[in-house]
mmCIF file as Biopython writes it, N, C-alpha, C and O atoms, coordinates in Angstrom:
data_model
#
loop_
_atom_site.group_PDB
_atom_site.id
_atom_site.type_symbol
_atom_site.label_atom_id
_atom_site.label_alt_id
_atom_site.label_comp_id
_atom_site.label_asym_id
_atom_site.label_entity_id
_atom_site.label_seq_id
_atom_site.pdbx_PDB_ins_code
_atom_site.Cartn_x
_atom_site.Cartn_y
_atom_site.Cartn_z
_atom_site.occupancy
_atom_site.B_iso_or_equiv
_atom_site.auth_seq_id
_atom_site.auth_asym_id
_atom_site.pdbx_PDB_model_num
ATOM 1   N N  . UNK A ? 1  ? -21.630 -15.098 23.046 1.0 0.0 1  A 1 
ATOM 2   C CA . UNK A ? 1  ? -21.181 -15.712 21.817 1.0 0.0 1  A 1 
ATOM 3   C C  . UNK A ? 1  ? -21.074 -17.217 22.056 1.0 0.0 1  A 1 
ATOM 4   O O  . UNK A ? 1  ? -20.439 -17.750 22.966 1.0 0.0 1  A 1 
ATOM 5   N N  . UNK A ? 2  ? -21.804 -17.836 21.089 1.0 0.0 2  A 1 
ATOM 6   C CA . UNK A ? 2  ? -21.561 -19.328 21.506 1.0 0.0 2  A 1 
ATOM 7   C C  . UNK A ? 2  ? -20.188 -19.973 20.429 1.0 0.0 2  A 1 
ATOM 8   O O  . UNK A ? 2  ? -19.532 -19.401 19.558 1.0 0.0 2  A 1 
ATOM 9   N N  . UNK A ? 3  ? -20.140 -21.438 20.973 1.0 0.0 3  A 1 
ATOM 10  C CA . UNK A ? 3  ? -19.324 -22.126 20.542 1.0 0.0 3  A 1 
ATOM 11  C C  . UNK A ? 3  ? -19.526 -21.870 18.887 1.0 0.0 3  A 1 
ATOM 12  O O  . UNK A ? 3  ? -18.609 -21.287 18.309 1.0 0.0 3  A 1 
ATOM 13  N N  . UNK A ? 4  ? -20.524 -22.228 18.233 1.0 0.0 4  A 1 
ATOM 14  C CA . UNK A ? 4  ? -20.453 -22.391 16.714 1.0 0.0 4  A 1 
ATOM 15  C C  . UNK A ? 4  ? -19.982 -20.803 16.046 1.0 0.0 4  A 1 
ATOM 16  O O  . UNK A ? 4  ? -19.562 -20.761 14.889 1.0 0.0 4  A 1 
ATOM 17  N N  . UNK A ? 5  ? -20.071 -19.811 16.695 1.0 0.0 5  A 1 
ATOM 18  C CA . UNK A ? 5  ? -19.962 -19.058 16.405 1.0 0.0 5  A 1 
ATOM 19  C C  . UNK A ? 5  ? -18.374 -18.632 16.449 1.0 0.0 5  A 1 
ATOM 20  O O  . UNK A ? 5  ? -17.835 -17.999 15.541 1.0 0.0 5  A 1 
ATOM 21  N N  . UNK A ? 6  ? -17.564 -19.171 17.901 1.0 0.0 6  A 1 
ATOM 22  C CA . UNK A ? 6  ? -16.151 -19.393 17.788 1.0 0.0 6  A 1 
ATOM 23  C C  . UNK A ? 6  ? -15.584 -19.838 16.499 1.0 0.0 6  A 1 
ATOM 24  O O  . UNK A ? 6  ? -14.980 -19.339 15.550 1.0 0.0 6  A 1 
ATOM 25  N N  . UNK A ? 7  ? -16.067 -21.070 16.894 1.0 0.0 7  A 1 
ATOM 26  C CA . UNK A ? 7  ? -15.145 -21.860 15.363 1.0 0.0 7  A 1 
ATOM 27  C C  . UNK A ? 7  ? -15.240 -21.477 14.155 1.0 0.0 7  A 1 
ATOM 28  O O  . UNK A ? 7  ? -14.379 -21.675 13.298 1.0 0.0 7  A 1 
ATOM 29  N N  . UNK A ? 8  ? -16.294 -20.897 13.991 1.0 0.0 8  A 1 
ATOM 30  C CA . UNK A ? 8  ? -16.432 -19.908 12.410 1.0 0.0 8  A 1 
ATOM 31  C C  . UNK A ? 8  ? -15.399 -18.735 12.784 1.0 0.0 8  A 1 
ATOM 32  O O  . UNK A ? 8  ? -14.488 -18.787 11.958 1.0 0.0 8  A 1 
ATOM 33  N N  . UNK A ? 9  ? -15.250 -18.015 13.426 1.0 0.0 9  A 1 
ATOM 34  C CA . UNK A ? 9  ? -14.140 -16.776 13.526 1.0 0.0 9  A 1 
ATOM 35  C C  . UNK A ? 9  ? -12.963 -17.654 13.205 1.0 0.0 9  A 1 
ATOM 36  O O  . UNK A ? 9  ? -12.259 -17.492 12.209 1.0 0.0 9  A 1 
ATOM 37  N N  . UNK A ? 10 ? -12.814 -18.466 13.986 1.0 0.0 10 A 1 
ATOM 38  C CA . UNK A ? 10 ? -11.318 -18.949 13.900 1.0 0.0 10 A 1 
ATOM 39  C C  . UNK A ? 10 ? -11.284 -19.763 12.245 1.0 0.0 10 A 1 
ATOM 40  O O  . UNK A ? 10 ? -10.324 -19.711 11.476 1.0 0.0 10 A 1 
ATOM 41  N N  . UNK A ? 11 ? -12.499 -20.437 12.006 1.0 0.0 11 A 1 
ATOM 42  C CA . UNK A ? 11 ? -11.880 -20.883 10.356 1.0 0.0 11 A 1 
ATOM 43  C C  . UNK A ? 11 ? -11.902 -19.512 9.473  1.0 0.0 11 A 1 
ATOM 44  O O  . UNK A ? 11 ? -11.177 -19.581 8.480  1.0 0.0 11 A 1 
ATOM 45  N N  . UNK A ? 12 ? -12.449 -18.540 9.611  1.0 0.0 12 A 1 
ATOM 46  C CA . UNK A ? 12 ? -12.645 -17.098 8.601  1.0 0.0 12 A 1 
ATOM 47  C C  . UNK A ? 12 ? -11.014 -16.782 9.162  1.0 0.0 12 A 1 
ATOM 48  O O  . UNK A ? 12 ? -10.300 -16.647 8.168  1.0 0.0 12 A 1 
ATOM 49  N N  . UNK A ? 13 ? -10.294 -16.639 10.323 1.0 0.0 13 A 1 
ATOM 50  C CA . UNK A ? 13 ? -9.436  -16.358 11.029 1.0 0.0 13 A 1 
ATOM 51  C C  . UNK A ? 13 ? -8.078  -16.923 9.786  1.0 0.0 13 A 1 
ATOM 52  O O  . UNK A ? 13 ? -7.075  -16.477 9.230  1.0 0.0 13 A 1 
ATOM 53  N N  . UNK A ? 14 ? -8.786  -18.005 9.858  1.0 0.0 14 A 1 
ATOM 54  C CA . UNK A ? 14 ? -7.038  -19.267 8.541  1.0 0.0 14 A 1 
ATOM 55  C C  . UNK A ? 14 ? -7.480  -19.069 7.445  1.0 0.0 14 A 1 
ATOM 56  O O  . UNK A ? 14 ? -6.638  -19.518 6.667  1.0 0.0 14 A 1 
ATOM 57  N N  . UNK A ? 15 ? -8.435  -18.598 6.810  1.0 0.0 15 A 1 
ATOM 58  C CA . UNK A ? 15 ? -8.887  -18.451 5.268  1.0 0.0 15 A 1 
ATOM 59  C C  . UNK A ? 15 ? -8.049  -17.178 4.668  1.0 0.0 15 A 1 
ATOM 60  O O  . UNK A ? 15 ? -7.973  -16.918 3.468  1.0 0.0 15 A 1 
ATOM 61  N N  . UNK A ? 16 ? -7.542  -16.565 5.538  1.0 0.0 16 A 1 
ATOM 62  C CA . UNK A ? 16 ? -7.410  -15.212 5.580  1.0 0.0 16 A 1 
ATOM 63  C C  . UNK A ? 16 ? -5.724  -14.570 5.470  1.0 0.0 16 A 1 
ATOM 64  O O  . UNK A ? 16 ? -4.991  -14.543 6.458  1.0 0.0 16 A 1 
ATOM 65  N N  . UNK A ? 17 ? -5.307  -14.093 4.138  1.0 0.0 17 A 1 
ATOM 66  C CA . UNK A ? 17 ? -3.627  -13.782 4.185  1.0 0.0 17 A 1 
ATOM 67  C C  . UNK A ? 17 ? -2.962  -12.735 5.481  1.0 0.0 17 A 1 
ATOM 68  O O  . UNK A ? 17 ? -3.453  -11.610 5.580  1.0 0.0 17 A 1 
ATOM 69  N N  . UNK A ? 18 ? -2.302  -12.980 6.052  1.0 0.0 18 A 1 
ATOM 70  C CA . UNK A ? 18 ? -1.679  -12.491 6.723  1.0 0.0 18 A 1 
ATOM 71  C C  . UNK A ? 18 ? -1.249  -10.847 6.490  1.0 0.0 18 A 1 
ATOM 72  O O  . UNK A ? 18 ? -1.447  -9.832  7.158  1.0 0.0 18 A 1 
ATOM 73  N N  . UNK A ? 19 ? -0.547  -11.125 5.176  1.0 0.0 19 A 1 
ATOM 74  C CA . UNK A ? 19 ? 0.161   -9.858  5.140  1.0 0.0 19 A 1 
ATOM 75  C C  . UNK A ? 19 ? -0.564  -8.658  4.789  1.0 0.0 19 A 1 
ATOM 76  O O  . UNK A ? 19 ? -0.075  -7.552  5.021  1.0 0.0 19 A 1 
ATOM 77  N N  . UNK A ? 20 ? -2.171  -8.857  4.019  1.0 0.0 20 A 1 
ATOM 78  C CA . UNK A ? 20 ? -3.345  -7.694  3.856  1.0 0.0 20 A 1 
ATOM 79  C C  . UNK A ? 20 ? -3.598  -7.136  5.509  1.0 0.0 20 A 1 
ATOM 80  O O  . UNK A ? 20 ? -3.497  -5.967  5.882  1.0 0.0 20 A 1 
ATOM 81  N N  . UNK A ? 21 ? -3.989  -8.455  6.447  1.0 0.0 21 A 1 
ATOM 82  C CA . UNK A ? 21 ? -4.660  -7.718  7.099  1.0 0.0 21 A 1 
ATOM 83  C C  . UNK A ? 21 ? -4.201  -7.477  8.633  1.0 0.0 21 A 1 
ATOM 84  O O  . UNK A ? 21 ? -4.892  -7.006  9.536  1.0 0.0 21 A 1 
ATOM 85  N N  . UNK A ? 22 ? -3.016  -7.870  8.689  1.0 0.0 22 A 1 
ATOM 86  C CA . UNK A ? 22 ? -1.578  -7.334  9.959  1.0 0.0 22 A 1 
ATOM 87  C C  . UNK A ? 22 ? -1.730  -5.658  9.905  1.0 0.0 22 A 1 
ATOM 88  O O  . UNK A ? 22 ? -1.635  -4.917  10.884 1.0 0.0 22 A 1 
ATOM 89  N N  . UNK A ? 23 ? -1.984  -5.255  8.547  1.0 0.0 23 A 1 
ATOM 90  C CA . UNK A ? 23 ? -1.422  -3.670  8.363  1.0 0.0 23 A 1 
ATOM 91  C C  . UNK A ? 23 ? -2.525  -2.901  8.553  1.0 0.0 23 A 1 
ATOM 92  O O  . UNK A ? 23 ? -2.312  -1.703  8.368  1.0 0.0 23 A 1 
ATOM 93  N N  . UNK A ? 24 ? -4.223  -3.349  9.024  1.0 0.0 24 A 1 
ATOM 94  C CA . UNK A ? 24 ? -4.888  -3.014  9.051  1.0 0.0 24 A 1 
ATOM 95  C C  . UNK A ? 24 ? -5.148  -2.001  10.019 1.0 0.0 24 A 1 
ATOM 96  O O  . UNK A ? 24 ? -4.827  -2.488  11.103 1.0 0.0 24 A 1 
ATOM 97  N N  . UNK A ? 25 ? -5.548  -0.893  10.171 1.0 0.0 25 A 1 
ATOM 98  C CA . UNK A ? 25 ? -5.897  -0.303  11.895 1.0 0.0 25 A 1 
ATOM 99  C C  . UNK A ? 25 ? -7.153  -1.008  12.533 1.0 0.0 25 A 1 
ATOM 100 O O  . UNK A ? 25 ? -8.188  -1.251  11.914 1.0 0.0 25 A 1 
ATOM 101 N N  . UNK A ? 26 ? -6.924  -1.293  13.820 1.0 0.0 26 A 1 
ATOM 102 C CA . UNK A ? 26 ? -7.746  -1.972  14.751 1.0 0.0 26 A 1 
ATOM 103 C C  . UNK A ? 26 ? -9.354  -2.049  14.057 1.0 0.0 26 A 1 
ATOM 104 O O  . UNK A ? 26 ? -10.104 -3.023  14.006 1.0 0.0 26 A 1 
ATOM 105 N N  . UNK A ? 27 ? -9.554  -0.758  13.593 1.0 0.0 27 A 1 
ATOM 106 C CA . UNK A ? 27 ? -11.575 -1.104  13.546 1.0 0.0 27 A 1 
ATOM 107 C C  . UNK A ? 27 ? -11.443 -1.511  12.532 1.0 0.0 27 A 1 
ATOM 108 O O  . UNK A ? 27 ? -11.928 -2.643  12.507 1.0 0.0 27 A 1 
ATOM 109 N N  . UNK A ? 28 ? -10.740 -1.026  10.913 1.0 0.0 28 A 1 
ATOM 110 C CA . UNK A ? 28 ? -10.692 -1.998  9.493  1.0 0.0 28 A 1 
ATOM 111 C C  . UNK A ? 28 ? -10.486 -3.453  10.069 1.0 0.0 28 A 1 
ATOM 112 O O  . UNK A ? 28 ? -11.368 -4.192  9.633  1.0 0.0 28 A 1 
ATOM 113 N N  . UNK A ? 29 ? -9.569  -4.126  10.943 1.0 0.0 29 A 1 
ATOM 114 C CA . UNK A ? 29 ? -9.014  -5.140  11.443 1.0 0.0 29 A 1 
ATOM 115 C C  . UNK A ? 29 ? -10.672 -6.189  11.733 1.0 0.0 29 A 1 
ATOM 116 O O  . UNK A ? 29 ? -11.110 -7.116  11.051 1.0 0.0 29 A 1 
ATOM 117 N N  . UNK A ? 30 ? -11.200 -5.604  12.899 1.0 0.0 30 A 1 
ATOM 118 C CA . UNK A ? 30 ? -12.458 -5.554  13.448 1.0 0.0 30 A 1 
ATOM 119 C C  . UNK A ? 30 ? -13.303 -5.896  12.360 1.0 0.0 30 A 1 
ATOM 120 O O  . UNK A ? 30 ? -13.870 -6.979  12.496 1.0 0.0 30 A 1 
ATOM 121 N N  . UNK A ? 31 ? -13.566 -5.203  11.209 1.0 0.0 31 A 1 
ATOM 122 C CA . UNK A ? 31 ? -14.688 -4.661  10.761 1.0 0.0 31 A 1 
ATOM 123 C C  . UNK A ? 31 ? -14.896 -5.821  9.516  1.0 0.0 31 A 1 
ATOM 124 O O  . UNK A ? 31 ? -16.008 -6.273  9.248  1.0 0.0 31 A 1 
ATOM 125 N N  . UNK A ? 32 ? -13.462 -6.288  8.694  1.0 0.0 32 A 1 
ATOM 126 C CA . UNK A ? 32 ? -13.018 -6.941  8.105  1.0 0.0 32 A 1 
ATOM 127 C C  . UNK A ? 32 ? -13.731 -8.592  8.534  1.0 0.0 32 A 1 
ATOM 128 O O  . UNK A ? 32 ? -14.535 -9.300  7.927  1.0 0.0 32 A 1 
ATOM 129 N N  . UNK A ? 33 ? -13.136 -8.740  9.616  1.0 0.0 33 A 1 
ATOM 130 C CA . UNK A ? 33 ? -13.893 -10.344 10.044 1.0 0.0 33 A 1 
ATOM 131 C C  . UNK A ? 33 ? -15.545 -10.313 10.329 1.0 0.0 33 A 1 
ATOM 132 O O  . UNK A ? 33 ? -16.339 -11.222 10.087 1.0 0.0 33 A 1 
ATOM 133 N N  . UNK A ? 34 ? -15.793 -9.173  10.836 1.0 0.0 34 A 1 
ATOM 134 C CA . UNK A ? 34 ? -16.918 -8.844  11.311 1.0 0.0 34 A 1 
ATOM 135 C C  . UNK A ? 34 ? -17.938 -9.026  9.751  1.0 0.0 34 A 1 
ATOM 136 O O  . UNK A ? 34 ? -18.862 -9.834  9.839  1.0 0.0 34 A 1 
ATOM 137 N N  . UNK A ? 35 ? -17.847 -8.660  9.073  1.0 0.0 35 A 1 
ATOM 138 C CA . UNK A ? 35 ? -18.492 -9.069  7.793  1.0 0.0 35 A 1 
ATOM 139 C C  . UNK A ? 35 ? -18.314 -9.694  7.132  1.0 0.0 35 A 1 
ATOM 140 O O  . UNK A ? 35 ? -19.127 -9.820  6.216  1.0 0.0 35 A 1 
ATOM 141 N N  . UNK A ? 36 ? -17.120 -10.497 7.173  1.0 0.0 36 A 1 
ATOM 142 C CA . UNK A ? 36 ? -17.124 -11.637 6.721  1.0 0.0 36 A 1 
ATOM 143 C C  . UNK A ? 36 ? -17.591 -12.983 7.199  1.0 0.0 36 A 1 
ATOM 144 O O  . UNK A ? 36 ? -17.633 -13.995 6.499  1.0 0.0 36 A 1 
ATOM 145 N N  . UNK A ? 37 ? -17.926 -12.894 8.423  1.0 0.0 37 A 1 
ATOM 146 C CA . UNK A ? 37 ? -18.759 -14.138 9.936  1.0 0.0 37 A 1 
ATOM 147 C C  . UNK A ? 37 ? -20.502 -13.657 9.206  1.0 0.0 37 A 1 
ATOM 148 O O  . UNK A ? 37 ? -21.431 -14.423 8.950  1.0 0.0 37 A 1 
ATOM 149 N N  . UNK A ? 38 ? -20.418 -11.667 8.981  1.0 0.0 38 A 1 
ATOM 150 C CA . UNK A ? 38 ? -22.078 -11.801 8.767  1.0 0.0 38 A 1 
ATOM 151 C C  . UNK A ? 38 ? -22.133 -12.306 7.888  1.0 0.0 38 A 1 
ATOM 152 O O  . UNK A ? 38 ? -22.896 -13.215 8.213  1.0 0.0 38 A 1 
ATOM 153 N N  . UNK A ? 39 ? -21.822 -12.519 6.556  1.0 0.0 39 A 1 
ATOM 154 C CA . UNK A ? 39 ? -22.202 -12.987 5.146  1.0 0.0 39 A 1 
ATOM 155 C C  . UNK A ? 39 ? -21.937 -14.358 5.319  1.0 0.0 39 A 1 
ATOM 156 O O  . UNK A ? 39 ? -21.479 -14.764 4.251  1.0 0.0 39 A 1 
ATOM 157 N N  . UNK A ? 40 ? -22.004 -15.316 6.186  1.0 0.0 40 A 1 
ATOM 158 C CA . UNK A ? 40 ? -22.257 -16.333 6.844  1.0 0.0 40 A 1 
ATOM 159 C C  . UNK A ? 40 ? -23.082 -16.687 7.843  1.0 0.0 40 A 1 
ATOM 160 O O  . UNK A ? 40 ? -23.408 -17.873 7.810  1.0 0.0 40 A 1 
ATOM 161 N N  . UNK A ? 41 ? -23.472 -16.125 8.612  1.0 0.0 41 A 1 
ATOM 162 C CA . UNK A ? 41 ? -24.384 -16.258 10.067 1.0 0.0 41 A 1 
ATOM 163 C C  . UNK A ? 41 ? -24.532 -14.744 10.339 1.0 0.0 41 A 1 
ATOM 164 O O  . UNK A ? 41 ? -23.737 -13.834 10.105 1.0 0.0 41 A 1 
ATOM 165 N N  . UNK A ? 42 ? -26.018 -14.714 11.011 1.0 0.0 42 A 1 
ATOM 166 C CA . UNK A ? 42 ? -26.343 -13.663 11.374 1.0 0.0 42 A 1 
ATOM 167 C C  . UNK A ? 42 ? -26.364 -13.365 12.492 1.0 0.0 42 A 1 
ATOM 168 O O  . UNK A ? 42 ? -27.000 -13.943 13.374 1.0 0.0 42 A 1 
ATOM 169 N N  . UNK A ? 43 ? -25.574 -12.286 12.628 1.0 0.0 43 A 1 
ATOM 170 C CA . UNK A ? 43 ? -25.665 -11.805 14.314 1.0 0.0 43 A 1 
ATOM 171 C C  . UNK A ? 43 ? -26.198 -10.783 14.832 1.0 0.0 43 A 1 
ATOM 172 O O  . UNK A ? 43 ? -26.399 -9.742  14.207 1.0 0.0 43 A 1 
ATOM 173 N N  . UNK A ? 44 ? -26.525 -10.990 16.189 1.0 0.0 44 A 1 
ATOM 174 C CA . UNK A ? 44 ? -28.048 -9.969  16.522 1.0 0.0 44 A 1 
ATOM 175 C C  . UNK A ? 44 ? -26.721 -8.551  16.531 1.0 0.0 44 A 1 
ATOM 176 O O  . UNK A ? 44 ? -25.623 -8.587  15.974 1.0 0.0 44 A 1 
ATOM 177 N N  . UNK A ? 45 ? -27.481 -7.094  17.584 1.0 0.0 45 A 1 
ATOM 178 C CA . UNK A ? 45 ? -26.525 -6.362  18.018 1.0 0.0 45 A 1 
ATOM 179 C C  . UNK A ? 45 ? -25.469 -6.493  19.059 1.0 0.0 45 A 1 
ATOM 180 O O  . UNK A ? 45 ? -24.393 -5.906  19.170 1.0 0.0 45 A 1 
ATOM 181 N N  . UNK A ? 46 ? -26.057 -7.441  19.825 1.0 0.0 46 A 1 
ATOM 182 C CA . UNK A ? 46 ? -25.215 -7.847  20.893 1.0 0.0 46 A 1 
ATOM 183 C C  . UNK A ? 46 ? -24.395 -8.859  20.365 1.0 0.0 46 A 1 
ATOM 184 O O  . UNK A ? 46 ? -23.183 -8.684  20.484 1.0 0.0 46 A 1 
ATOM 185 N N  . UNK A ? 47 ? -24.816 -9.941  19.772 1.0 0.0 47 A 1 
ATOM 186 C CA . UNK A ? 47 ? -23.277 -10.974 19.362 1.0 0.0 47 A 1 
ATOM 187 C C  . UNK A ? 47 ? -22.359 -9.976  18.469 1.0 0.0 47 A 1 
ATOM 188 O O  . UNK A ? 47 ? -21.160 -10.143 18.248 1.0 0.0 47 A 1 
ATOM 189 N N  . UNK A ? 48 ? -23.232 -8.812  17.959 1.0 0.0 48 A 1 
ATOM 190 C CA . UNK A ? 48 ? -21.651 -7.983  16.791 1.0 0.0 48 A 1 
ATOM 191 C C  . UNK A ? 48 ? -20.980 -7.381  17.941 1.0 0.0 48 A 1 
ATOM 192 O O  . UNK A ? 48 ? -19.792 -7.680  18.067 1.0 0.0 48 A 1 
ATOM 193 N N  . UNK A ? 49 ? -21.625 -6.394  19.024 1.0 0.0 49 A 1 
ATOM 194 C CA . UNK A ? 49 ? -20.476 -6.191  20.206 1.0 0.0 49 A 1 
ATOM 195 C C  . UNK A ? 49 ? -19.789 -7.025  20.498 1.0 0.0 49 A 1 
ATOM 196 O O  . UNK A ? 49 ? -18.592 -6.741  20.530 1.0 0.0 49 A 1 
ATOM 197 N N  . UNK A ? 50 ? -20.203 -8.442  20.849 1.0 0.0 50 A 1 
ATOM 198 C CA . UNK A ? 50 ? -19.465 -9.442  21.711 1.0 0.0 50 A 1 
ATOM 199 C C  . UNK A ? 50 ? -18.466 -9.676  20.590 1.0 0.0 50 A 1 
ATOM 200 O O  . UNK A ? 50 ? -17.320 -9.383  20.928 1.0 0.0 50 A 1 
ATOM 201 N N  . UNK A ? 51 ? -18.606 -10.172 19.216 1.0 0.0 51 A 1 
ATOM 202 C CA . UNK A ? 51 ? -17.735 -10.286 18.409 1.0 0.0 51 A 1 
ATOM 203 C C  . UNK A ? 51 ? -16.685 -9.100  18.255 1.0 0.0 51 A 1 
ATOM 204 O O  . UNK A ? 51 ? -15.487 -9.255  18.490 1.0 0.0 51 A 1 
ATOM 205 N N  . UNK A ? 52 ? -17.085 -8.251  17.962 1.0 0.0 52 A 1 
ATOM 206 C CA . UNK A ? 52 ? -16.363 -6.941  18.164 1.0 0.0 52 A 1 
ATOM 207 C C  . UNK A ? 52 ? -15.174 -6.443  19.395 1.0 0.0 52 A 1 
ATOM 208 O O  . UNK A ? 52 ? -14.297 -5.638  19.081 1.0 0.0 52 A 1 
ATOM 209 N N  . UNK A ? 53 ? -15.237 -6.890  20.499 1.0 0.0 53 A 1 
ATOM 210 C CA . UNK A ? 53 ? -14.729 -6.757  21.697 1.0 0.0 53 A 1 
ATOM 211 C C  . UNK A ? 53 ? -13.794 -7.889  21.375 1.0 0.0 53 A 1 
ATOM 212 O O  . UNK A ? 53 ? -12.701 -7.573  20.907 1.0 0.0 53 A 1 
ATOM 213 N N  . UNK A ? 54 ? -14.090 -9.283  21.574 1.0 0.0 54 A 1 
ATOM 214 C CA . UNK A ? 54 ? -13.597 -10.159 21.139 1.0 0.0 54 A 1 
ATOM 215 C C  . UNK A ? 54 ? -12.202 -10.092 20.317 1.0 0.0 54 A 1 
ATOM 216 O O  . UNK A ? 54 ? -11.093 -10.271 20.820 1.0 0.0 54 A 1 
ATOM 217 N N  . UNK A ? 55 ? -12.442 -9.827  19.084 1.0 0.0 55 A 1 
ATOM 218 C CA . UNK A ? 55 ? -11.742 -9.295  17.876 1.0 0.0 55 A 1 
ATOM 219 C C  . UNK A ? 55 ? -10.111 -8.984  18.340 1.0 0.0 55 A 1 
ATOM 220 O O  . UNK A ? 55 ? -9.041  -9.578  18.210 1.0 0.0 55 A 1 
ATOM 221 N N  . UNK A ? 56 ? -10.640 -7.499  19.053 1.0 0.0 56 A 1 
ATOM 222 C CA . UNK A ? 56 ? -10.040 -6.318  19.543 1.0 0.0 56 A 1 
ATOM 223 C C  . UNK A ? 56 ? -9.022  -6.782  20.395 1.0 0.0 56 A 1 
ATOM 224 O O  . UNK A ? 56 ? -7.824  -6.509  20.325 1.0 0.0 56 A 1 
ATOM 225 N N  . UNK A ? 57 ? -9.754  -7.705  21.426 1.0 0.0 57 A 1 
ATOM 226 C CA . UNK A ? 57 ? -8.819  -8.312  22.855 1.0 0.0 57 A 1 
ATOM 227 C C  . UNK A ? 57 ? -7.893  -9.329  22.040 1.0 0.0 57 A 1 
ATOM 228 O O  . UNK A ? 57 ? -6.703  -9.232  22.340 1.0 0.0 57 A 1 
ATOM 229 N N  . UNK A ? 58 ? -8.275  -10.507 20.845 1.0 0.0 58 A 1 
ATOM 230 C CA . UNK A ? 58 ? -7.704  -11.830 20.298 1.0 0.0 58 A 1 
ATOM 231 C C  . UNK A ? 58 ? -6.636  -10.860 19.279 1.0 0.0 58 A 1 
ATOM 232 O O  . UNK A ? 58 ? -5.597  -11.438 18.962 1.0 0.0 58 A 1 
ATOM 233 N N  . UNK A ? 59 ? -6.782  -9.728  18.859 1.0 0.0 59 A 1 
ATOM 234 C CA . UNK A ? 59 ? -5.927  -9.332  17.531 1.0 0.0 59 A 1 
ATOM 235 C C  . UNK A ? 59 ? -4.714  -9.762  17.244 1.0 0.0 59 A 1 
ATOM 236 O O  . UNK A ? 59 ? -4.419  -10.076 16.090 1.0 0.0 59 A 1 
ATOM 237 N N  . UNK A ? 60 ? -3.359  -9.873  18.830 1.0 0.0 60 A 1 
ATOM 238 C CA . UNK A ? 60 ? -2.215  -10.360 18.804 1.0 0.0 60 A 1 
ATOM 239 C C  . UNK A ? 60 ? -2.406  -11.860 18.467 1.0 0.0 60 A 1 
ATOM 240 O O  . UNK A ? 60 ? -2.016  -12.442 17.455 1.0 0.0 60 A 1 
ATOM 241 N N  . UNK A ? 61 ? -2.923  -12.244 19.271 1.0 0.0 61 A 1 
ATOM 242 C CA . UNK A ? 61 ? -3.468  -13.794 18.774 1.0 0.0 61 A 1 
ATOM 243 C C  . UNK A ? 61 ? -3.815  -14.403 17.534 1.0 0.0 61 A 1 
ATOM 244 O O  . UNK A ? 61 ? -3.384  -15.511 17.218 1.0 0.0 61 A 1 
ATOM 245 N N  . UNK A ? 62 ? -4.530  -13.769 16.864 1.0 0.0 62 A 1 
ATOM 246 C CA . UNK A ? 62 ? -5.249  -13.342 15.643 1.0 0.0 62 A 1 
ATOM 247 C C  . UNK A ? 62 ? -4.242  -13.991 14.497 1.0 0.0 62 A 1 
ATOM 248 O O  . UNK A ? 62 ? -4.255  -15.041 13.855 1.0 0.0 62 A 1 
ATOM 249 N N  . UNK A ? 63 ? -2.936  -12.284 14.594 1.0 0.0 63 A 1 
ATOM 250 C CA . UNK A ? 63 ? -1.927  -12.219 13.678 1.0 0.0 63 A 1 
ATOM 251 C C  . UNK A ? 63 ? -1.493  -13.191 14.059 1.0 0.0 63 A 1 
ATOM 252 O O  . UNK A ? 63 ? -1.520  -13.968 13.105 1.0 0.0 63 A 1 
ATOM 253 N N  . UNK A ? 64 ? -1.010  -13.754 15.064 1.0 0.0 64 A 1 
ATOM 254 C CA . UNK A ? 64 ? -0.255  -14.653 15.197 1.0 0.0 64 A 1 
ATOM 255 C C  . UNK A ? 64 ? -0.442  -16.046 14.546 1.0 0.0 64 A 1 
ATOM 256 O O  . UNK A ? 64 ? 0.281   -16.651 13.754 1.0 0.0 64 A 1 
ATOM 257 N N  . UNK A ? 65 ? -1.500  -16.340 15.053 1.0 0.0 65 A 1 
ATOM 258 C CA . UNK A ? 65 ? -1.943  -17.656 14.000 1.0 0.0 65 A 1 
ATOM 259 C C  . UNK A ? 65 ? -2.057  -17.499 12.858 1.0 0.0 65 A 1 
ATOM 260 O O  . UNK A ? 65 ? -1.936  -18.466 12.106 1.0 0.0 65 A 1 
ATOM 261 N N  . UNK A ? 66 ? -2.292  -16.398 12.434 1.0 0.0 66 A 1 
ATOM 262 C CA . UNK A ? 66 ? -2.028  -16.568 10.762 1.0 0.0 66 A 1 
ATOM 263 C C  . UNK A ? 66 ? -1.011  -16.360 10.480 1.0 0.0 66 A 1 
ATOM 264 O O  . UNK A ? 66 ? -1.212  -16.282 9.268  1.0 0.0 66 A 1 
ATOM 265 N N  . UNK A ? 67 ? 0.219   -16.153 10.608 1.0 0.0 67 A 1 
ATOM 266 C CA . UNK A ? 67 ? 1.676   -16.097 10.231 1.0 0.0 67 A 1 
ATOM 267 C C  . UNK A ? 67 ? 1.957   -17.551 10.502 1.0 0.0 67 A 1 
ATOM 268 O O  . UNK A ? 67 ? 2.260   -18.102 9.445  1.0 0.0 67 A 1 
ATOM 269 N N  . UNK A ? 68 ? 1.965   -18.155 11.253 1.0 0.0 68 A 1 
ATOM 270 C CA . UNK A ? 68 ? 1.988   -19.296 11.865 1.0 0.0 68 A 1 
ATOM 271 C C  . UNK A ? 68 ? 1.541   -20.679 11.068 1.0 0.0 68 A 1 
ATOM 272 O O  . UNK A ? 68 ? 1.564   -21.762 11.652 1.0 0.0 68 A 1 
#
């Protein structure tokens, strides 16, 4: 996953209300950003794993900055 591809998660990351998607289960959680990065940039199968994994490991992080 490269850099440009970071900083788009993380601005889709602040666009994004807190309190919808805290309550989400992990793969809605996942699946949620994950199509919202594609309907912006296209990612092969391997950047959606890498994004995907990603996601999963940042989630506390995630919520956190958006409450924040």
């Amino acid at each position: 996953m490269d850099a440009s591809t970071l900083r788009l998660l993380w601005s889709v990351v602040l666009e994004n209300s807190s309190e919808s998607i805290a309550s989400l289960p992990d793969s809605l959680f996942v699946r949620h950003f994950l199509e919202q990065i594609q309907t912006r940039v296209y990612l092969s199968s391997a950047e959606q794993m890498a994004m995907k994994s990603y996601l999963q490991t940042k989630r506390p992080l995630i919520l956190e900055m958006m409450q924040g």
